[in-house]
N, C-alpha and C positions, 0 to 999 in steps of 0.2 A: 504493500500500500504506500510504503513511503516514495518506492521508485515514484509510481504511479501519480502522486500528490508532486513531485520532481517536475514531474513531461508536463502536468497542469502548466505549474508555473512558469516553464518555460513557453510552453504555446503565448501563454499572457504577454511574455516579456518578448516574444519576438515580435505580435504583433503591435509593439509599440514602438521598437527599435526604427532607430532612423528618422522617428516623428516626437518622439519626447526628450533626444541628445543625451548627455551625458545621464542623466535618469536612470532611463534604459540602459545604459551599457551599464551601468554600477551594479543594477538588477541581473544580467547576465553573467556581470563578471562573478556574482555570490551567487548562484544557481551554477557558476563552473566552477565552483571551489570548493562547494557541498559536493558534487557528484562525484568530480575527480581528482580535486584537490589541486590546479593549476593554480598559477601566480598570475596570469594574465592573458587576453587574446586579442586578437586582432581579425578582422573580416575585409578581406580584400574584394571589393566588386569591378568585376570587369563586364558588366551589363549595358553602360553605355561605351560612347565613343571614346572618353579618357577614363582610366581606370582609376579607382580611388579608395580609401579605404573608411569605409563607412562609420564602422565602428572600432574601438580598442579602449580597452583597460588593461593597466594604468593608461593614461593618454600619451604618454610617449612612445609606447609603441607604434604608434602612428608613422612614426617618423621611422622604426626599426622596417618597418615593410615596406615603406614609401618614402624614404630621403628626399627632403629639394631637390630637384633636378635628375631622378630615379629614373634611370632607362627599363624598370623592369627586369631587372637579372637576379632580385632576392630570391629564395625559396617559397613566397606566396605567388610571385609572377608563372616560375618553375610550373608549379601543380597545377597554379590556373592555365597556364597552356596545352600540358600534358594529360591533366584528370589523372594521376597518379598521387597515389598519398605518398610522403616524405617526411622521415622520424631522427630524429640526431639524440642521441642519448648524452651525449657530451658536446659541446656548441666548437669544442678546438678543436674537434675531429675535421671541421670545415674550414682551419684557417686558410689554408692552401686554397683551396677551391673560391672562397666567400670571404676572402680578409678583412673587408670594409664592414660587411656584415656581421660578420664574429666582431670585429672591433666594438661597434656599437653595442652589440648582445649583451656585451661586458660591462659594457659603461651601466647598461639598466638592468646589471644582477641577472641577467638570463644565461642558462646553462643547459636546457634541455627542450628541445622545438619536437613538436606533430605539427604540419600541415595535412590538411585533409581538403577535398577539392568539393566545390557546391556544383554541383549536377544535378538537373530537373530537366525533367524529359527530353532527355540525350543534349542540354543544353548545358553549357559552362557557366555559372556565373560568377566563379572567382574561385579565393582559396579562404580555408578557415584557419588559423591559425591559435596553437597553443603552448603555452609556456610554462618552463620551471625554472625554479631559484636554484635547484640542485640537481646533479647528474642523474638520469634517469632513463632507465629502459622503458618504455611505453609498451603495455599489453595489450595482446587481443580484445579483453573485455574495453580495458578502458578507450581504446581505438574503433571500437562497435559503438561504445555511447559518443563517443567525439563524431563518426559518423552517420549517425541517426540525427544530430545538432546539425551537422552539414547539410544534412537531406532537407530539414527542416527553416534552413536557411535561404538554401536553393530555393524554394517550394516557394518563401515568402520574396526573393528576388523577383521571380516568375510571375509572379501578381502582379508587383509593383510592376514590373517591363511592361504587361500589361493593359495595366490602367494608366500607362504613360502612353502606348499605345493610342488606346480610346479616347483618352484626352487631345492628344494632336488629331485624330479623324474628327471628334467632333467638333474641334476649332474649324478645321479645314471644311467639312460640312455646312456650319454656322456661317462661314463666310460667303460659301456660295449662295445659301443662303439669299443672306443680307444683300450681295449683289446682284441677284435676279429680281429683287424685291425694291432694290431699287431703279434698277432697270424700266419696270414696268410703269413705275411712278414716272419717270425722265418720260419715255415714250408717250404716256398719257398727255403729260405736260407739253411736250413739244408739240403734239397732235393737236391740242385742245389751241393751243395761241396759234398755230400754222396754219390751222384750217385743212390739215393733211390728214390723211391715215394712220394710225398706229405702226403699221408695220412699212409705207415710208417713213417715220419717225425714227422707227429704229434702222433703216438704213443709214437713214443721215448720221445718227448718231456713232455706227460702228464704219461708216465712209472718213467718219471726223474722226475717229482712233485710232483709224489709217495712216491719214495723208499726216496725222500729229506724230503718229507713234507715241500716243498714249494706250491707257488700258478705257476697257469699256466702261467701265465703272466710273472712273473717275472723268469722262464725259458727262456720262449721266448723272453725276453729281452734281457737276458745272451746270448744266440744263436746269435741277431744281432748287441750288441754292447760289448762283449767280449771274442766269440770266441767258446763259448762253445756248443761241439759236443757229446751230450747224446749217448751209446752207444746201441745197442737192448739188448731191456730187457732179 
Protein backbone atom coordinates (compact mmCIF):
# COMPACT_ATOMS: atom_id res chain seq x y z
CA UNK A 1 0.00 0.00 0.00
CA UNK A 2 2.67 2.29 0.79
CA UNK A 3 4.33 1.74 -2.93
CA UNK A 4 0.83 2.37 -4.10
CA UNK A 5 0.17 5.78 -1.92
CA UNK A 6 4.13 6.59 -3.78
CA UNK A 7 2.64 6.34 -7.74
CA UNK A 8 -0.52 8.41 -6.07
CA UNK A 9 1.62 11.15 -5.21
CA UNK A 10 3.72 11.10 -7.96
CA UNK A 11 1.00 11.13 -10.63
CA UNK A 12 -0.08 14.41 -8.56
CA UNK A 13 3.37 15.87 -8.71
CA UNK A 14 3.89 15.31 -12.32
CA UNK A 15 0.83 16.68 -13.23
CA UNK A 16 1.84 19.92 -11.84
CA UNK A 17 5.55 19.94 -12.99
CA UNK A 18 6.53 22.42 -15.30
CA UNK A 19 3.26 24.68 -14.38
CA UNK A 20 3.99 25.30 -10.44
CA UNK A 21 8.26 25.62 -10.93
CA UNK A 22 10.34 25.15 -8.28
CA UNK A 23 7.06 23.65 -6.08
CA UNK A 24 6.81 20.90 -8.11
CA UNK A 25 10.31 19.87 -8.51
CA UNK A 26 10.96 20.18 -4.57
CA UNK A 27 7.79 17.80 -4.50
CA UNK A 28 9.41 15.38 -6.86
CA UNK A 29 12.63 15.67 -5.64
CA UNK A 30 11.05 14.12 -1.87
CA UNK A 31 8.98 11.45 -3.63
CA UNK A 32 12.67 10.42 -5.24
CA UNK A 33 14.33 10.28 -2.10
CA UNK A 34 11.47 8.24 -0.21
CA UNK A 35 11.60 5.74 -3.20
CA UNK A 36 15.13 5.47 -3.97
CA UNK A 37 16.89 7.56 -1.86
CA UNK A 38 18.64 9.84 -4.66
CA UNK A 39 20.39 13.38 -3.95
CA UNK A 40 18.85 14.90 -6.95
CA UNK A 41 17.40 14.85 -10.68
CA UNK A 42 17.33 16.50 -13.44
CA UNK A 43 14.64 16.16 -16.72
CA UNK A 44 16.04 16.85 -19.97
CA UNK A 45 13.31 17.63 -22.70
CA UNK A 46 14.12 17.43 -26.11
CA UNK A 47 10.33 17.93 -27.40
CA UNK A 48 10.66 21.19 -28.95
CA UNK A 49 13.18 22.78 -31.30
CA UNK A 50 15.86 23.77 -28.53
CA UNK A 51 16.21 21.38 -25.83
CA UNK A 52 16.08 22.25 -22.32
CA UNK A 53 15.96 21.08 -19.01
CA UNK A 54 12.80 21.54 -17.59
CA UNK A 55 13.12 20.40 -14.30
CA UNK A 56 16.04 19.67 -11.59
CA UNK A 57 16.70 19.47 -7.84
CA UNK A 58 18.85 20.85 -6.39
CA UNK A 59 18.74 23.76 -9.01
CA UNK A 60 22.09 23.50 -10.10
CA UNK A 61 21.89 20.66 -11.67
CA UNK A 62 20.43 22.42 -14.28
CA UNK A 63 23.43 23.66 -15.28
CA UNK A 64 25.37 19.94 -14.68
CA UNK A 65 23.13 18.69 -17.83
CA UNK A 66 22.97 21.89 -19.61
CA UNK A 67 26.02 24.37 -19.34
CA UNK A 68 26.00 27.87 -21.04
CA UNK A 69 26.78 27.21 -24.38
CA UNK A 70 26.01 23.02 -24.09
CA UNK A 71 26.47 21.56 -27.53
CA UNK A 72 24.74 18.54 -26.17
CA UNK A 73 27.41 15.91 -25.56
CA UNK A 74 26.41 15.20 -21.48
CA UNK A 75 25.18 11.82 -20.64
CA UNK A 76 21.39 13.37 -20.72
CA UNK A 77 21.96 14.47 -24.41
CA UNK A 78 23.62 10.65 -24.89
CA UNK A 79 20.24 8.78 -23.85
CA UNK A 80 18.06 11.40 -25.32
CA UNK A 81 19.57 10.59 -28.67
CA UNK A 82 20.09 6.81 -28.31
CA UNK A 83 16.87 5.62 -25.88
CA UNK A 84 19.42 3.61 -24.02
CA UNK A 85 19.69 3.99 -20.26
CA UNK A 86 23.26 4.90 -18.96
CA UNK A 87 24.53 4.11 -15.17
CA UNK A 88 28.12 5.33 -13.69
CA UNK A 89 28.51 3.80 -10.23
CA UNK A 90 31.57 6.17 -9.70
CA UNK A 91 31.32 9.61 -11.62
CA UNK A 92 35.70 9.28 -12.21
CA UNK A 93 35.19 6.35 -14.13
CA UNK A 94 34.18 9.07 -16.91
CA UNK A 95 37.00 11.49 -16.60
CA UNK A 96 38.52 10.49 -19.71
CA UNK A 97 35.43 10.37 -21.74
CA UNK A 98 33.30 13.57 -19.96
CA UNK A 99 36.11 15.75 -18.13
CA UNK A 100 34.16 18.96 -18.16
CA UNK A 101 31.38 16.90 -16.85
CA UNK A 102 32.94 14.92 -14.06
CA UNK A 103 34.40 18.28 -13.30
CA UNK A 104 31.38 19.88 -12.56
CA UNK A 105 29.67 16.56 -10.88
CA UNK A 106 32.34 17.20 -8.25
CA UNK A 107 31.94 20.72 -7.67
CA UNK A 108 27.85 19.73 -6.60
CA UNK A 109 28.98 16.44 -4.53
CA UNK A 110 27.64 14.03 -7.27
CA UNK A 111 29.27 10.64 -7.41
CA UNK A 112 26.97 8.21 -8.94
CA UNK A 113 24.52 9.05 -12.35
CA UNK A 114 21.36 6.70 -13.92
CA UNK A 115 20.17 8.32 -16.99
CA UNK A 116 17.09 6.68 -18.04
CA UNK A 117 15.52 7.96 -21.58
CA UNK A 118 11.57 9.24 -21.67
CA UNK A 119 9.84 7.24 -24.55
CA UNK A 120 6.12 7.59 -25.25
CA UNK A 121 4.84 6.00 -28.16
CA UNK A 122 8.16 5.19 -29.84
CA UNK A 123 8.66 8.83 -29.25
CA UNK A 124 11.97 10.54 -27.54
CA UNK A 125 11.37 13.17 -25.21
CA UNK A 126 14.41 13.51 -23.50
CA UNK A 127 16.44 12.00 -20.71
CA UNK A 128 15.79 11.48 -16.82
CA UNK A 129 18.29 11.95 -14.90
CA UNK A 130 19.41 10.79 -11.37
CA UNK A 131 21.93 11.25 -8.79
CA UNK A 132 24.09 10.24 -5.72
CA UNK A 133 26.33 11.81 -3.10
CA UNK A 134 28.10 8.58 -2.94
CA UNK A 135 29.48 5.65 -5.17
CA UNK A 136 26.82 3.54 -6.13
CA UNK A 137 25.82 0.44 -8.15
CA UNK A 138 22.38 1.07 -9.23
CA UNK A 139 19.90 -2.11 -9.29
CA UNK A 140 17.43 -3.67 -11.40
CA UNK A 141 14.78 -2.90 -8.86
CA UNK A 142 15.77 0.51 -8.37
CA UNK A 143 16.30 1.06 -12.38
CA UNK A 144 12.56 -0.46 -12.90
CA UNK A 145 11.17 2.39 -10.43
CA UNK A 146 13.40 5.02 -12.14
CA UNK A 147 11.89 3.61 -15.33
CA UNK A 148 8.38 3.56 -14.64
CA UNK A 149 9.11 7.64 -13.57
CA UNK A 150 10.47 7.87 -17.01
CA UNK A 151 7.47 6.35 -18.64
CA UNK A 152 5.43 8.55 -16.79
CA UNK A 153 7.28 11.57 -17.70
CA UNK A 154 7.22 10.80 -21.28
CA UNK A 155 3.53 10.18 -21.02
CA UNK A 156 3.10 13.70 -19.57
CA UNK A 157 5.78 15.26 -22.34
CA UNK A 158 3.26 13.73 -24.91
CA UNK A 159 0.36 15.65 -23.66
CA UNK A 160 1.89 18.74 -23.37
CA UNK A 161 3.40 18.29 -27.29
CA UNK A 162 0.06 17.83 -27.77
CA UNK A 163 -1.81 20.55 -26.54
CA UNK A 164 0.93 22.70 -27.97
CA UNK A 165 -0.16 21.20 -30.91
CA UNK A 166 -3.80 22.02 -30.66
CA UNK A 167 -3.02 25.28 -29.58
CA UNK A 168 -1.13 26.53 -32.64
CA UNK A 169 -4.12 24.69 -35.06
CA UNK A 170 -6.44 26.60 -33.23
CA UNK A 171 -4.64 29.93 -33.57
CA UNK A 172 -4.15 29.12 -37.09
CA UNK A 173 -7.99 28.07 -37.41
CA UNK A 174 -9.02 31.36 -35.56
CA UNK A 175 -7.20 33.37 -37.90
CA UNK A 176 -8.65 32.12 -40.93
CA UNK A 177 -11.37 32.40 -39.38
CA UNK A 178 -11.38 36.03 -38.55
CA UNK A 179 -10.08 36.74 -42.08
CA UNK A 180 -12.88 35.34 -44.02
CA UNK A 181 -15.16 37.10 -41.80
CA UNK A 182 -13.69 39.87 -42.49
CA UNK A 183 -13.46 39.60 -45.94
CA UNK A 184 -17.05 39.38 -46.35
CA UNK A 185 -17.80 42.59 -44.31
CA UNK A 186 -14.83 44.48 -46.82
CA UNK A 187 -16.84 42.97 -49.97
CA UNK A 188 -20.20 43.89 -48.46
CA UNK A 189 -19.00 47.27 -47.81
CA UNK A 190 -17.27 47.89 -51.09
CA UNK A 191 -20.43 46.40 -52.99
CA UNK A 192 -22.97 48.56 -50.93
CA UNK A 193 -20.82 52.36 -51.66
CA UNK A 194 -19.83 50.93 -55.48
CA UNK A 195 -23.01 50.15 -56.49
CA UNK A 196 -21.34 46.72 -57.63
CA UNK A 197 -21.77 43.20 -56.98
CA UNK A 198 -20.33 41.39 -54.10
CA UNK A 199 -18.28 39.05 -55.87
CA UNK A 200 -16.87 42.14 -58.28
CA UNK A 201 -16.02 43.52 -54.96
CA UNK A 202 -14.07 40.82 -54.07
CA UNK A 203 -12.36 40.83 -57.37
CA UNK A 204 -11.34 44.22 -56.90
CA UNK A 205 -10.36 43.63 -53.73
CA UNK A 206 -7.96 40.54 -54.37
CA UNK A 207 -6.97 42.56 -58.14
CA UNK A 208 -5.63 45.34 -55.32
CA UNK A 209 -3.55 42.56 -53.37
CA UNK A 210 -2.18 41.81 -56.46
CA UNK A 211 -0.88 44.68 -58.37
CA UNK A 212 0.03 45.90 -54.20
CA UNK A 213 1.43 42.62 -53.09
CA UNK A 214 -0.26 42.94 -50.09
CA UNK A 215 -2.31 40.10 -48.35
CA UNK A 216 -6.19 39.99 -48.79
CA UNK A 217 -6.83 40.62 -45.43
CA UNK A 218 -5.27 43.56 -44.96
CA UNK A 219 -7.06 45.17 -48.05
CA UNK A 220 -10.03 44.25 -46.68
CA UNK A 221 -9.33 45.93 -43.73
CA UNK A 222 -8.22 49.08 -45.50
CA UNK A 223 -11.86 48.90 -47.23
CA UNK A 224 -13.64 48.95 -43.75
CA UNK A 225 -11.63 50.84 -41.54
CA UNK A 226 -10.11 53.45 -43.87
CA UNK A 227 -11.97 54.06 -46.66
CA UNK A 228 -10.28 52.46 -49.23
CA UNK A 229 -12.15 51.90 -52.75
CA UNK A 230 -9.97 49.57 -55.08
CA UNK A 231 -10.63 50.48 -58.45
CA UNK A 232 -11.46 47.44 -61.47
CA UNK A 233 -8.71 46.09 -62.49
Amino acid sequence: MAFVQQLADLVRVLAELDDDGAAADERLARWLWDALAVSGFAVLDTSEDRPRVMAANPPGLAELEQPPGSEGVGPAFIVGRTNSRLTCADIDTWADTLPRYVESARALDVRAVAVLPLVARDRSFGALCLYSRSVRTWSEPELGVGALLAELLASRLGHVAELRKLRVLTGQLQGALDSRILLEQAKGVLAASEGIDVEVAFERIRSHARRTNTKVAAVASAVITAGLRPPPA
